[in-house]
C-alpha positions as CSV (number, residue, x, y, z in Angstrom):
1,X,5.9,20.8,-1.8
2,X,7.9,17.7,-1.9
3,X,5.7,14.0,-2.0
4,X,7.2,10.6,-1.3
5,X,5.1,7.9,-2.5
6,X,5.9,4.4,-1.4
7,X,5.3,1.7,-3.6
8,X,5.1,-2.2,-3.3
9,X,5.9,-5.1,-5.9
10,X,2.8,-7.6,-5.2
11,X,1.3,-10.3,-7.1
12,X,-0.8,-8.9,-10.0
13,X,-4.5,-8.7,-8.6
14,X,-5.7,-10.9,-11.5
15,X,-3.4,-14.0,-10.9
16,X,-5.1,-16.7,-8.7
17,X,-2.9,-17.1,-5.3
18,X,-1.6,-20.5,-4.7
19,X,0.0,-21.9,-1.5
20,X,3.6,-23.6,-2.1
21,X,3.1,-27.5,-1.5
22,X,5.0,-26.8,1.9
23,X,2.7,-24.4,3.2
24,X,5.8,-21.9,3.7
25,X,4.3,-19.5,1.9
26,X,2.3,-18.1,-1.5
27,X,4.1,-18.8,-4.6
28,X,5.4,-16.4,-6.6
29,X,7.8,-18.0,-8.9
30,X,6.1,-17.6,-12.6
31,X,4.1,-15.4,-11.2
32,X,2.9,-11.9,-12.7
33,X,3.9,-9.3,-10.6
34,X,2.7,-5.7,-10.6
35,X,2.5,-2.9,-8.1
36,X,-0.2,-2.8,-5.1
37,X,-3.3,-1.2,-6.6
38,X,-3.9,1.1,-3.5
39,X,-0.4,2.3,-4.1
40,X,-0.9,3.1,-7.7
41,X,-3.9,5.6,-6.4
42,X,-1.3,6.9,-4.4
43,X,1.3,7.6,-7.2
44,X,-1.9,9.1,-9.5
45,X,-2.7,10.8,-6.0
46,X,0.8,12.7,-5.8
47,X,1.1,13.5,-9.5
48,X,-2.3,15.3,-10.0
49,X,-1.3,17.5,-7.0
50,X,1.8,18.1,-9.2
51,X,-0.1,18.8,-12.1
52,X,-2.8,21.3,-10.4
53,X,1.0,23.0,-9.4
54,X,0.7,22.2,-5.9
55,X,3.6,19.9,-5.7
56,X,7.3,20.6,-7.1
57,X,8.3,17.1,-7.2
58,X,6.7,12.9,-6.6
59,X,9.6,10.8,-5.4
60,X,8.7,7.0,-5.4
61,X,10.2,4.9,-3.0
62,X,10.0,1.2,-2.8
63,X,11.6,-1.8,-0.9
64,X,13.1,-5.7,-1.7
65,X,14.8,-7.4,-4.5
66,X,16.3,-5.4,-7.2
67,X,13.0,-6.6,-9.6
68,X,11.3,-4.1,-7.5
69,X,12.7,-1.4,-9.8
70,X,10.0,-2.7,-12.2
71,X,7.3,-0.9,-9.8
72,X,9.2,2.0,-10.1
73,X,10.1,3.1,-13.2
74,X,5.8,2.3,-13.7
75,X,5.5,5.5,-11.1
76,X,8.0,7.6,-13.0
77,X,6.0,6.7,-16.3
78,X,3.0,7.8,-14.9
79,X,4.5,11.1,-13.4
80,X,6.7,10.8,-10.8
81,X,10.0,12.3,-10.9
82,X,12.4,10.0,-9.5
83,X,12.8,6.5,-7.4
84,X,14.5,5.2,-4.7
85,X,15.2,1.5,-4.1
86,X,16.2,0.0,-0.4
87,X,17.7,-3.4,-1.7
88,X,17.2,-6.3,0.4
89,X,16.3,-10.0,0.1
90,X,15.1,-10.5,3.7
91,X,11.6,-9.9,4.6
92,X,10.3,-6.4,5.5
93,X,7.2,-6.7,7.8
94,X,5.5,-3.3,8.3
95,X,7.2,-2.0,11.2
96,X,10.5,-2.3,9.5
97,X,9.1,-0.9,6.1
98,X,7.8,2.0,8.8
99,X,11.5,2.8,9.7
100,X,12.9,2.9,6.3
101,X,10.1,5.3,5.0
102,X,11.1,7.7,8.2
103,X,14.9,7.6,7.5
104,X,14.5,8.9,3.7
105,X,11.7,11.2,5.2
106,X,14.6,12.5,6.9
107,X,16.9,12.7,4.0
108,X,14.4,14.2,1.9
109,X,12.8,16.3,3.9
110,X,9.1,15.6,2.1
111,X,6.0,17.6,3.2
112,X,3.7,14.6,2.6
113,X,3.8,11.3,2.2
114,X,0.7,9.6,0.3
115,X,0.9,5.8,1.0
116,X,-1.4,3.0,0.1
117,X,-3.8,2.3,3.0
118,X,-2.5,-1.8,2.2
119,X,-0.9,-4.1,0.2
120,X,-3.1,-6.7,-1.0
121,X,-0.5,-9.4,-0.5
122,X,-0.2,-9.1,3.6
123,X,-3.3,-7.2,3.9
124,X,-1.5,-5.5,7.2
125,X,-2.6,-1.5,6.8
126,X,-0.3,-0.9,9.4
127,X,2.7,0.8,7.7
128,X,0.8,4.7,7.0
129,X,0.2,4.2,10.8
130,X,3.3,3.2,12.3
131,X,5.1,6.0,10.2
132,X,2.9,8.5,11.0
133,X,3.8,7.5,14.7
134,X,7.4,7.0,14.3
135,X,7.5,10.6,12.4
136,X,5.3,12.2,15.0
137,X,3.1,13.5,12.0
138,X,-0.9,13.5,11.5
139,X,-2.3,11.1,9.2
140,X,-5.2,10.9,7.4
141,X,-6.2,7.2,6.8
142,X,-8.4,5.7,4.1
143,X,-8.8,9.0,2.4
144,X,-11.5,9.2,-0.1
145,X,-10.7,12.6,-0.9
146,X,-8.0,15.1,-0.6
147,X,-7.8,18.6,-0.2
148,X,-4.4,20.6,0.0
149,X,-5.2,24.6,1.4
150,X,-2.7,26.7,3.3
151,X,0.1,24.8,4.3
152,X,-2.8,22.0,5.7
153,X,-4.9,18.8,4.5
154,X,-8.2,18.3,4.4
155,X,-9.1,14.8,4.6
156,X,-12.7,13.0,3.5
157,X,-11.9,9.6,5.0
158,X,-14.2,6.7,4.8
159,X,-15.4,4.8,8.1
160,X,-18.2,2.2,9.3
161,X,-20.5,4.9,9.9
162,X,-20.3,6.6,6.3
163,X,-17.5,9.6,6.0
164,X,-15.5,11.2,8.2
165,X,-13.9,15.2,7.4
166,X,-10.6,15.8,8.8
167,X,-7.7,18.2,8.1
168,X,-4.2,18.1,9.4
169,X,-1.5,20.5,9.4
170,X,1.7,19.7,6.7
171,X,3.6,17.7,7.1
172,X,1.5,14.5,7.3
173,X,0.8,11.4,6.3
174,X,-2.4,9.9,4.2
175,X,-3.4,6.6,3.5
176,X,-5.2,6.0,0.1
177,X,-8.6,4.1,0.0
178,X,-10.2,3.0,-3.3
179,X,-12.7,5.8,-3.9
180,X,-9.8,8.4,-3.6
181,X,-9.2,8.2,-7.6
182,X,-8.8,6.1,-11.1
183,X,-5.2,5.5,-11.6
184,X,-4.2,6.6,-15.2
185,X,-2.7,4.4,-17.7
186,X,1.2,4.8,-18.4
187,X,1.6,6.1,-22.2
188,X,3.8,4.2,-23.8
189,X,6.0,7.3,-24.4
190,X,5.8,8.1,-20.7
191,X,7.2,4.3,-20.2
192,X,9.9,4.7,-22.6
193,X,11.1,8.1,-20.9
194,X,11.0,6.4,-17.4
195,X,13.7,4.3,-18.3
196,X,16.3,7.1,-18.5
197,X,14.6,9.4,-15.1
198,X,16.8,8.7,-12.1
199,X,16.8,5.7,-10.0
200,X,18.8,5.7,-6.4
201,X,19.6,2.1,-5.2
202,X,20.5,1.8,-1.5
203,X,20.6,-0.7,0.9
204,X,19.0,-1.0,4.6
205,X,22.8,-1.3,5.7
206,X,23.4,2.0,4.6
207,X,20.4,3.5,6.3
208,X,21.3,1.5,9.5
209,X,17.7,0.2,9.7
210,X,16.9,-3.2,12.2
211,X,14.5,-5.0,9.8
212,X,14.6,-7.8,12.0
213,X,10.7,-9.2,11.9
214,X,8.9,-8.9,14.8
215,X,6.0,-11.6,13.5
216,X,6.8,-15.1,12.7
217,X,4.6,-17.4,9.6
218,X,4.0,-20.3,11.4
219,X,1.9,-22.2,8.0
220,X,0.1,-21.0,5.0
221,X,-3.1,-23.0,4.2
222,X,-5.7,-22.2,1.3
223,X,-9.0,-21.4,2.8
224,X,-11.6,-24.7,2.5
225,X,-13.8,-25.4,0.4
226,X,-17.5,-24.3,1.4
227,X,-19.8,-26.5,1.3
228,X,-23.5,-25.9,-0.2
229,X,-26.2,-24.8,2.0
230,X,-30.0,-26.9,2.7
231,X,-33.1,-25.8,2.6
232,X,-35.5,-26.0,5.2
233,X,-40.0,-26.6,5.0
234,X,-40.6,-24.2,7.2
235,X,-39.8,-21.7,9.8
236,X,-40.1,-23.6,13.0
237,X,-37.5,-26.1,11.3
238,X,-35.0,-23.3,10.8
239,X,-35.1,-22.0,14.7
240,X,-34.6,-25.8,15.2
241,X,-31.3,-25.8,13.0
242,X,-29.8,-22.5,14.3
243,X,-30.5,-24.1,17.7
244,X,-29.4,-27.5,17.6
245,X,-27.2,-27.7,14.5
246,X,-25.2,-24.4,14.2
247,X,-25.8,-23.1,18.1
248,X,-26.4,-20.0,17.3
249,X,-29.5,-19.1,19.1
């Protein structure tokens, strides 16, 4: 079984977001970058199906600037096999990131693709979806656990209600949640060897992919300040509040 991974450069989880002055978006020059944490569960996702001998090979796949490759050879150094870069300085909303993924699905011919259920820097969980569409595939989203049993997936997948048990025939799509795993450290010899694994750089020209966004950023604003709550004598001065002050009864 082949797995292609996708993988997204984001800012690092610990660094404070900050708004450019111009409101055109968050800044990221200076910034620590690192790859989305639901796609790292991913990655560990694909590799200890590799390591339990159920798949032959992890591809990861990622999109953007060429620092992106960063992102990448941290897959291969924690077990993937090889990477694939679609260069490109424009934005890629989710729909467009949606048609890349099924063009190399195409090329590659992967029985499964394990993709972060979002990135935390859009938020959009939207992209498993729309490829799982575009493909015509099943998906399993927000999987908390996976199961892989003749030539089909069984999917625990977390909803409001509690859990949800589904399985889909390969191949198919899954989306990662947080309770799926614990994403292993990369050995220091294993980021050494990454260097040298192989790395395909293509562009979204090549792939004749329309990444034109379909959603436009109107302004960017930091969320305000909120401001302290009161305290009230008594009961019969609360109904009066949520009655007269916030309107909510």
């Amino acid at each position: 079984m082949k797995i292609l991974v996708p993988v997204k450069r984001v800012v690092d989880y610990n660094v404070r977001i900050r708004v450019r002055a111009d409101g055109s978006g968050v800044e990221t020059a200076g910034v620590k970058m690192s790859m989305n944490p639901f796609d790292e569960i991913a990655v560990e996702e694909a590799v200890r199906l590799k390591e339990k001998g159920i798949a032959s090979e992890v591809i990861a796949v990622s999109m953007g600037v060429d620092a992106a490759q960063e992102v990448l050879r941290s897959a291969i150094a924690m077990g993937a096999d090889r990477a694939i870069l679609v260069a490109s300085d424009s934005e890629i909303q989710p729909l467009g990131a949606a048609k890349i993924l099924a063009k190399l699905v195409e090329q590659e011919k992967p029985q499964l693709v394990i993709i972060g259920k979002q990135a935390i820097d859009d938020d959009a969980n939207q992209t498993g979806q729309m490829l799982a569409g575009l493909l015509g595939w099943g998906q399993g989203t927000f999987a908390s656990k996976v199961t892989i049993e003749n030539n089909s997936a069984v999917v625990i997948r977390e909803i409001d209600g509690g859990l949800m048990t589904v399985k889909l025939a390969l191949p198919a799509v899954i989306s990662t949640d947080l309770r799926l795993n614990e994403p292993r450290y990369a050995t220091l010899p294993n980021i050494m060897k990454a260097r040298t694994k192989p790395l395909t750089k293509i562009t979204v020209a090549e792939l004749g992919i329309d990444i034109t966004p379909r959603i436009k950023h109107l302004k960017y604003e930091e969320p305000k300040k909120r401001v302290g709550g009161g305290k009230v004598a008594n009961a019969a001065e609360l109904v009066d509040k949520l009655k007269n002050e916030a309107k909510v009864i």
